[in-house]
N, C-alpha and C positions, 0 to 999 in steps of 0.2 A: 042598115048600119053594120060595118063589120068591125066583128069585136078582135083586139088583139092579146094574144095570152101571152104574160112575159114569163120567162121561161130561170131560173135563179140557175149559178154556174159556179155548182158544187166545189170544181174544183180551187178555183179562181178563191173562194171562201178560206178553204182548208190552207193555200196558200198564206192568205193574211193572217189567218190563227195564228200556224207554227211561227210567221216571222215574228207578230207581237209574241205570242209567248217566249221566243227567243229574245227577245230584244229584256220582258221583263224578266228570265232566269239571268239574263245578262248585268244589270240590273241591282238583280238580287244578288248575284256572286258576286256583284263589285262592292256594293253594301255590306257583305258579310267578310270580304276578306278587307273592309275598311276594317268593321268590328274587332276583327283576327288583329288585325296589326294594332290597332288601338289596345286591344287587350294585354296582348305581349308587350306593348312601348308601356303600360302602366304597371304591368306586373313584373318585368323583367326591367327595362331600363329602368321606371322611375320607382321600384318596387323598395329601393333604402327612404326617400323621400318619403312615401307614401306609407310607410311602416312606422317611418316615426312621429310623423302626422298621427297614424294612430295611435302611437304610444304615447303621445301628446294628452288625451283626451282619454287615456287610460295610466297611465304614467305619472306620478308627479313628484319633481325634487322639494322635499319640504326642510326650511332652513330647524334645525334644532337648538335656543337658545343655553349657551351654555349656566352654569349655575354659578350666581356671582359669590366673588371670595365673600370670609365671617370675618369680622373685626372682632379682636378680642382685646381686653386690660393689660397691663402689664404680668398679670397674677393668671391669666388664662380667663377668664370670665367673660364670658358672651358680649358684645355689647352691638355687633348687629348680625341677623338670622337669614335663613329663608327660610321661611314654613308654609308645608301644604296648606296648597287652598285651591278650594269648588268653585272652578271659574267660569261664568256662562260664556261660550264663543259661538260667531256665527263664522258661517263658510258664505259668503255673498253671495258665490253662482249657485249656490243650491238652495238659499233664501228664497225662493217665489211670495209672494206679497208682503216686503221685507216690510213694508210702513202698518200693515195689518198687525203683521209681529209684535213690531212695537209696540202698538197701540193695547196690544193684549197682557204684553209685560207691563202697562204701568197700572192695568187692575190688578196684575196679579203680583205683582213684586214691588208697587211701586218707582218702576222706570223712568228717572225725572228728566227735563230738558236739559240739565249738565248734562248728565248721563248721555244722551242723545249727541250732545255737541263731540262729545269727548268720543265716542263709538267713531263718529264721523270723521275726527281727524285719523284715527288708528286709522281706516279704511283708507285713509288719503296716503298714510306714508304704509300699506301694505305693498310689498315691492313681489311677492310670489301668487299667483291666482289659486283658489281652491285651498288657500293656507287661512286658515280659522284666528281670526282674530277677538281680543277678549269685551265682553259687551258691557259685563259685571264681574269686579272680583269680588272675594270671600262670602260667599252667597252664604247663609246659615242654613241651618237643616230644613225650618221649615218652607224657606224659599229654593232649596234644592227640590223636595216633595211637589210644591206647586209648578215648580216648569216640568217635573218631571211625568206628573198624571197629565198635564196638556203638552207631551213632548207633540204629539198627532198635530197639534195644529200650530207648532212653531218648525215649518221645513227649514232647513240647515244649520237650527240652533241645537246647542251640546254643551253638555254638563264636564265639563275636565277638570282633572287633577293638575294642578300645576305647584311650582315656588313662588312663593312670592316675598319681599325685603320686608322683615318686623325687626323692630327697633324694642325690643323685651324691659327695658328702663324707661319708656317714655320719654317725656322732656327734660328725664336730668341730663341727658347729652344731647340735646339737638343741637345748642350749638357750636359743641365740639365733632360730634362725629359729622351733621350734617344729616340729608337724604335723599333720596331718590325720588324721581316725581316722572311724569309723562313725558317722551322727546318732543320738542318745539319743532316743527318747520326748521325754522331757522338753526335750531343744533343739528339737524340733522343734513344738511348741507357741507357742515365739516366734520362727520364722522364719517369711516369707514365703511360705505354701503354694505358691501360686504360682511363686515364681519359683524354688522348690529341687525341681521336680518332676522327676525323673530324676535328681538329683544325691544321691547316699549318701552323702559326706562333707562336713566341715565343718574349718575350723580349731578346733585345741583348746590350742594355746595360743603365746607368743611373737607374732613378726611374724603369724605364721598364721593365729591369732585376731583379732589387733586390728586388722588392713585384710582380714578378711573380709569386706566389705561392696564393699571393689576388688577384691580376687582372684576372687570367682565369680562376677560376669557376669550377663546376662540372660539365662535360658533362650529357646529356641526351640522349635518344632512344626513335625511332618508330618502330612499328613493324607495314609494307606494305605488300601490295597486288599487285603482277606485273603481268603482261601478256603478252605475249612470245617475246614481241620486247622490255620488261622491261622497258613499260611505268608502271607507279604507279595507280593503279585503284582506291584504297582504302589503308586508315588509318586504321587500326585494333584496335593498342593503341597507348600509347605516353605517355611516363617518360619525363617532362619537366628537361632542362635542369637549374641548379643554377647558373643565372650571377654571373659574376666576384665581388669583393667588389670594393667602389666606395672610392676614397683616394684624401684629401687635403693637399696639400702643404703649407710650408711654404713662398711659393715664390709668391712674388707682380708682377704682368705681367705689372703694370703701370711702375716700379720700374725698371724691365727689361727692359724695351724699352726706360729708361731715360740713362739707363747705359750703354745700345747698340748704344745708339744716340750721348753719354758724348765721347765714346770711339773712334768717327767718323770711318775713315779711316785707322786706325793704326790697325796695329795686337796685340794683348792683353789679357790679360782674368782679370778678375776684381767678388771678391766676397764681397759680402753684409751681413751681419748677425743681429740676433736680440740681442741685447744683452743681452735681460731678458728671454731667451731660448735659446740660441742659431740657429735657426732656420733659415736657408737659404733664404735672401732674394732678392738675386740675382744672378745667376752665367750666366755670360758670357763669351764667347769665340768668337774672331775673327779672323780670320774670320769662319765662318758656313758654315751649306746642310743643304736642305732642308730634315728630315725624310722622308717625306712621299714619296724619289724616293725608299727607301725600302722595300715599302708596295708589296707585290706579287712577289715580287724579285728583286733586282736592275739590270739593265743591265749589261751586260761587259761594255758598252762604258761608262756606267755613274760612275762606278765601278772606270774604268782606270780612266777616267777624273775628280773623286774624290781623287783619289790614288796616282796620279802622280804628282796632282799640288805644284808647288815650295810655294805655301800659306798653303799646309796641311789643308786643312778643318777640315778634321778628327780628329786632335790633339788637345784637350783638354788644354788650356793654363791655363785654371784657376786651373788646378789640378798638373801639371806639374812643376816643379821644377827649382829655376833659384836660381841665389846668390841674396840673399836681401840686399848688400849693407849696408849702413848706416841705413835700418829701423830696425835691431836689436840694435842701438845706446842706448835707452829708455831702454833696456830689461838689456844690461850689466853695464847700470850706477844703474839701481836699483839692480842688484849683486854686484855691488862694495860699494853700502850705506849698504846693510845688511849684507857681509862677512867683512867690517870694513876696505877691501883695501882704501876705500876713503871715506871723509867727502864731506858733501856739499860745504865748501866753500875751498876746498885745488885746488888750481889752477896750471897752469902748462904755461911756457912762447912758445909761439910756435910762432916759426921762419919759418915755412912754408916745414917746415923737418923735420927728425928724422933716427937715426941713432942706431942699437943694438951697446953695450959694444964691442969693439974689432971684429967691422964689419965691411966693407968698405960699404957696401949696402945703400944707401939711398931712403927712405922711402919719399912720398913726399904728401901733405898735399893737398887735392880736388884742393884748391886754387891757386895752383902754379904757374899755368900755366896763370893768370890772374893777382896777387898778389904776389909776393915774399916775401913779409915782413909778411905772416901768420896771426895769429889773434890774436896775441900779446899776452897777461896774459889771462887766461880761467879758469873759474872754470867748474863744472859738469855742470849745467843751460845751462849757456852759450853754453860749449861744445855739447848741445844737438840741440837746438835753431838755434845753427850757423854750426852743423855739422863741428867739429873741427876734424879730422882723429889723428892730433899728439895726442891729449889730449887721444885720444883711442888705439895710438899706447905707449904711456908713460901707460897706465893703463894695457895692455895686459902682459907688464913685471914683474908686479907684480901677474897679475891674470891666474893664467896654463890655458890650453885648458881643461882640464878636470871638472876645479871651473866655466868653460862656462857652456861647455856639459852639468854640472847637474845643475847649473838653467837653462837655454835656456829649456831644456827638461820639464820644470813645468809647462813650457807655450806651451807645444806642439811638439816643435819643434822636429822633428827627427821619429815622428810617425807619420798615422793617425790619429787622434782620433774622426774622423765620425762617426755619426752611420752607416747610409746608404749609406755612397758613397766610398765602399772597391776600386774603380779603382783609388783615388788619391792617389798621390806616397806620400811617408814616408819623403822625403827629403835625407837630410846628415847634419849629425849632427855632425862631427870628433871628437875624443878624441886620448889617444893615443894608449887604447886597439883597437878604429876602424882600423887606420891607418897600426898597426903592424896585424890585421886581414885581411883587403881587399888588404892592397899592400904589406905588408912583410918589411916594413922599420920602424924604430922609430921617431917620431915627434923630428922637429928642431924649436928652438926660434922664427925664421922668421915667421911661418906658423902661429904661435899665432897671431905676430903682425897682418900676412893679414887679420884673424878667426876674430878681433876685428873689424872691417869694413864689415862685411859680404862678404868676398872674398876668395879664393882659395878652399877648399873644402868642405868652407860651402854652403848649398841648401836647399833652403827654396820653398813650393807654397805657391799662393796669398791665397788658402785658411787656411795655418798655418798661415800665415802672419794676416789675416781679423781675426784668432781666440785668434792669441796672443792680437790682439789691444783689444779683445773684453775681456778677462781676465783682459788685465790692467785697461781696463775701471771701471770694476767690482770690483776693488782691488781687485783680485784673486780670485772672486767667479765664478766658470767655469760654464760653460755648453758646452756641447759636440753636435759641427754642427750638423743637421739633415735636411734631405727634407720634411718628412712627419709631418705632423702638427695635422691629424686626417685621422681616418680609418672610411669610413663614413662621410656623411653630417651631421647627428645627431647625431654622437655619442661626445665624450668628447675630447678636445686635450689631446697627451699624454703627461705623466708627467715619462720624464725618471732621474732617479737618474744617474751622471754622475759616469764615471769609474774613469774619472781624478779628482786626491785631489783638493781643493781648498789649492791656495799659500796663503803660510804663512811667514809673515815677524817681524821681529824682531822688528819695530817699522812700525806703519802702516801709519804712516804720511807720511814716504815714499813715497805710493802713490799718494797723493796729489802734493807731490813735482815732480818728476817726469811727471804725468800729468800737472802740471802746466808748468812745461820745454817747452812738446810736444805744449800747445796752444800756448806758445810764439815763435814755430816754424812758425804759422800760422798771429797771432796777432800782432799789433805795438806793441814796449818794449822802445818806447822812443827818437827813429831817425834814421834816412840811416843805421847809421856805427854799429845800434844795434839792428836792425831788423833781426831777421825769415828767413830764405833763402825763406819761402814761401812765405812771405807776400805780394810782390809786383807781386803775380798771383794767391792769392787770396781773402784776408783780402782791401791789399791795389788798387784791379780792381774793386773792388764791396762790401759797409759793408755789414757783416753779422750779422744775424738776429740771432744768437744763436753763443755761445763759441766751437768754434772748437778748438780738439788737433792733431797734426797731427806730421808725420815725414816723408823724402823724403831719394829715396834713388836713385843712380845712380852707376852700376854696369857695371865696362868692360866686354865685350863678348868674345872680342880675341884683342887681342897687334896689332897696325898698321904694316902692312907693311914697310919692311927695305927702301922702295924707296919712301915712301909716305912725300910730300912736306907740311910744314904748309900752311896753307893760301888756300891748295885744297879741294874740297866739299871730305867727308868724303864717301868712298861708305857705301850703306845700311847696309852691312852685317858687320863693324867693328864700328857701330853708339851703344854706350853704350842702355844698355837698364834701361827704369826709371820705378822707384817703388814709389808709396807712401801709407803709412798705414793714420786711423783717426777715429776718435770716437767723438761722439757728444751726444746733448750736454755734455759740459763736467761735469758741476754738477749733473746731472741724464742721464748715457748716455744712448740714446735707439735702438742707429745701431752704428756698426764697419765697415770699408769699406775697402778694400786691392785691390791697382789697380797696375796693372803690364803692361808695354807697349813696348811692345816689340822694339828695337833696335830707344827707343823715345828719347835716348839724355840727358832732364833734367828734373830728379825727381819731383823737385819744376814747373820747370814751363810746363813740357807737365804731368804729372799724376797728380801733387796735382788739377789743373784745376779740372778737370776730376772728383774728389773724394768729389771735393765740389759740381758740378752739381749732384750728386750722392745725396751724404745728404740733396742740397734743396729739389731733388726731393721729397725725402722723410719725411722730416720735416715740410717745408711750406706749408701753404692752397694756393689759387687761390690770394692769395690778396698779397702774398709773406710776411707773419705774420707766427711765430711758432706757429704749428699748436695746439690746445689746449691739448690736450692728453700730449704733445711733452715741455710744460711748468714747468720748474722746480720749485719746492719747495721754494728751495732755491736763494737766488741771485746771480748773475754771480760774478765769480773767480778774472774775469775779465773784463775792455773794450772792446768789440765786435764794437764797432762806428770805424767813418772813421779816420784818420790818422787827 
């Protein structure tokens, strides 16, 4: 067998080496001058791009809420704040086991499912990433201590100093000033993205709402420097942000707390006005809340337990609508002097009743039920004075609903005519285009007769009520209610030209007369049997130091019970409700007052009280003397002395 040796061909080898190795240096430079040009195309062409991508993720524009305007009194006096407050906030991207967190803050602070709901919508309307929004406001000290010893095991939560809206009077002004509560979804849809970026509240209603556009300001930015657990290292810049404008009211905070105090215990709302501006100088409501449980969001339970109570906190009485009774008496006898239905001295015999032509219906005169004999022969005076119902039900027959409608309407009635308070209702003002409008029937005789007592579908609030007394004070020279008084501590009151005409009468003595009616509602006219229904709960408890005019009104709520015995306590909810209007003094008056009390009984003696403790407060000095400002020109109308 022959063996063969195969012999290997060195060269033939070293050939294929060099060309692979060539082939993978080849290979290899073409891979690395890809790398080259890769490297240059990212660091030289796309090198802006990719810088700010970095500065993205080191970099961040943070919105800086500006500080909203301070409401203050006519006098300067606080009446809403910002005050520092310890506010827990989370940063979300640096949150890691955000639901852990949670669950730690409700051992240890109490963290409730509001609480959670409300964190969760902030988070929804946060519009800047890595921007801290608030979890808890005004933490107390020792809930500050408690997040702060487990800061380790809450990553991206932070204890911050911030402002926040405090309301320093509580509920004596909620619902005049109004407050501020959390943005909805829905509001925030028609606000300024931009310029609410950091800010969580808004005005929600009163002043608070409707110079929202002056009280919050221009937002401002910073532009930081974070590092990778999105702590803040550095300030780069900073765009200060424009506080809010700072806004003066026309409202006296002494004046309120006299009229909050006047009003005790009764439910009510009671407004005040200037009568040389019209300018609000009191609006109450009772009962009240406190604003400030809205401040960072109200709870549900404070919510419901707002919401539900049989007192209505919430409800606004002094903007709210009720029948004013006998205080538009003054308004329809001075339509009756200048449409020529009646003279001053044509009087009417009243028997304690009244009855339309060819109507079985009896009509029955305030008195009735005390009196059957009426108030005998009456002229206008008198009938105003003494609150005579037939003398107005005899005049209603002569004067349509319509010859109401269009005077009553010169004084207000049937609109708002605010500047700044759109949430007060317009009232009812009937005629008989309303009637064949909102219910589809034609007005019947009857309805006048009620319409002349302020009853059946007429509805008035205290603050139409406080504006008409303030017209007639004026003899028709208007001005149109407002809150604001000045924009600015320095800058000028404003001077608004009204939208309403000044009333114009046919003879203007008129006015005198009729005012002089109303003071002899309040003043002695001479003895028992020819006194003022108010006099003996106000004039004749205490003299007054100035000529008050005044009119009272007492208005059914609903008709008693088919089973209800006389001589039984009246329950609450069928107890009439009392009005009384007033303006002072009466030869230069300088406040008009509308107080309304809810299911109070009697005009004269639970509201007129009330509306005189209102004008001392406002009139007299410490020594109980009209105060000198407050001293007329002129000499009194009348006797203001005791009985």
């Amino acid at each position: 067998m022959t063996e063969h040796h195969i012999l290997k061909d060195h060269n033939q080898e070293r050939k294929l080496f060099l060309s692979r190795l060539l082939i993978g240096a080849g290979i290899s430079a073409l891979l690395l001058c890809g790398l080259v040009v890769r490297m240059a195309y990212l660091q030289i062409a796309k090198h802006a791009y990719y810088s700010t991508q970095s500065d993205n993720y080191r970099i961040h524009t943070l919105p800086v809420a500006p500080n909203r305007g301070i409401i203050y009194d006519r006098n300067g006096v606080i009446l809403a704040e910002n005050k520092p407050s310890y506010n827990l906030t989370v940063v979300k991207e640096n949150a890691r086991g955000m639901q852990d967190s949670l669950a730690l803050l409700r051992d240890l602070i109490g963290f409730s499912a509001d609480d959670e709901e409300k964190l969760q919508n902030r988070l929804k309307r946060r519009a800047v990433p890595f921007s801290s929004v608030p979890v808890l406001v005004d933490l107390s000290e020792a809930e500050i201590a408690s997040v702060a010893v487990n800061q380790f095991r809450l990553p991206g939560f932070a204890i911050e100093a911030q402002l926040v809206r405090h309301y320093p009077h509580g509920d004596l002004l909620a619902h005049a000033l109004g407050y501020v509560g959390s943005i909805t979804e829905d509001e925030m849809k028609t606000l300024d993205a931009v310029n609410y970026k950091g800010t969580d509240e808004i005005g929600k209603n009163g002043v608070e709402k409707f110079y929202e556009s002056l009280l919050h300001g221009t937002v401002g930015y910073e532009q930081v420097e974070k590092n990778a657990s999105g702590r803040i290292m550095q300030v780069l810049s900073r765009t200060d942000p424009v506080a809010g404008q700072d806004i003066m009211l026309h409202l006296d905070v002494n004046l309120q707390q006299a009229a909050e105090a006047a009003l005790g215990d009764f439910k009510g709302g009671i407004i005040a006005l200037d009568t040389t501006t019209g300018g609000v100088l009191a609006m109450v409501s009772k009962p009240s809340f406190d604003p400030n449980l809205f401040i960072g969001g109200i709870s549900r339970t404070d919510f419901a337990r707002l919401n539900s109570s049989k007192d209505t906190p919430l409800f606004n009485r002094a903007l709210a609508k009720y029948a004013p009774g006998s205080t538009i008496k003054p308004f329809l006898g001075l339509a009756a002097l200048d449409t020529g239905l009646r003279t001053r001295d044509y009087a009417v015999r009243d028997a304690g009743y009244f009855q339309l032509d060819g109507s079985r219906h009896v009509y029955h005169d305030w008195t009735w039920w005390s009196n059957r004999s009426g108030h005998d022969l009456v002229s206008m005076e008198r009938a105003i004075y003494q609150s005579c119902d037939v003398y107005f039900f005899d005049l209603a027959t002569d004067m349509s609903i319509d010859t109401m409608h269009d005077f009553l309407a010169k004084f207000g009635f049937g609109a708002n005519t605010a500047v700044d308070i759109p949430q007060a209702s317009k009232g009812t003002l009937p005629s008989r285009q309303w009637k064949l409008a909102t219910i589809g029937e034609p007005w019947y005789p009857g309805e006048t007769v009620n319409s002349s007592i302020g009853q059946g579908y007429t509805e008035a609030t205290p603050l139409q009520l406080a504006t008409a007394a303030m017209v007639m004070a004026n003899h028709g020279k208007w001005y149109q209610p407002a809150m604001v008084k000045r924009i600015g501590l320095d800058g000028e009151d404003r001077r608004l030209t009204s939208a309403m005409p000044d009333v114009q009468l046919n003879n203007d003595d008129d006015w005198n007369f009729i005012g002089g009616a109303m003071a002899k509602v309040v003043h002695r006219n001479g003895g028992y049997r020819d006194d003022g229904t108010a006099y003996d709960y106000i004039a004749g408890v205490k003299p007054l130091a100035y000529t008050m005019a005044g009119k009272s009104g007492t208005a059914q709520v609903k008709a008693m019970p088919a089973d209800f015995r006389k001589g039984d306590a009246v329950p609450e909810e069928y107890r009439d409700n009392a009005l009384f209007i007033a303006f002072a003094p009466v030869e230069a008056p300088r406040i008009a007052v509308a107080v309304f009390v809810e299911h109070g009984e009697g005009g004269s003696s639970v509201a007129g009280p009330i509306a005189r403790q209102i004008l001392d407060a406002y009139l007299l000095g410490s020594e109980g003397a009209l105060k000198p400002e407050f001293i007329p020109a002129e000499p009194a109308l009348l006797s203001a002395g005791a009985p």
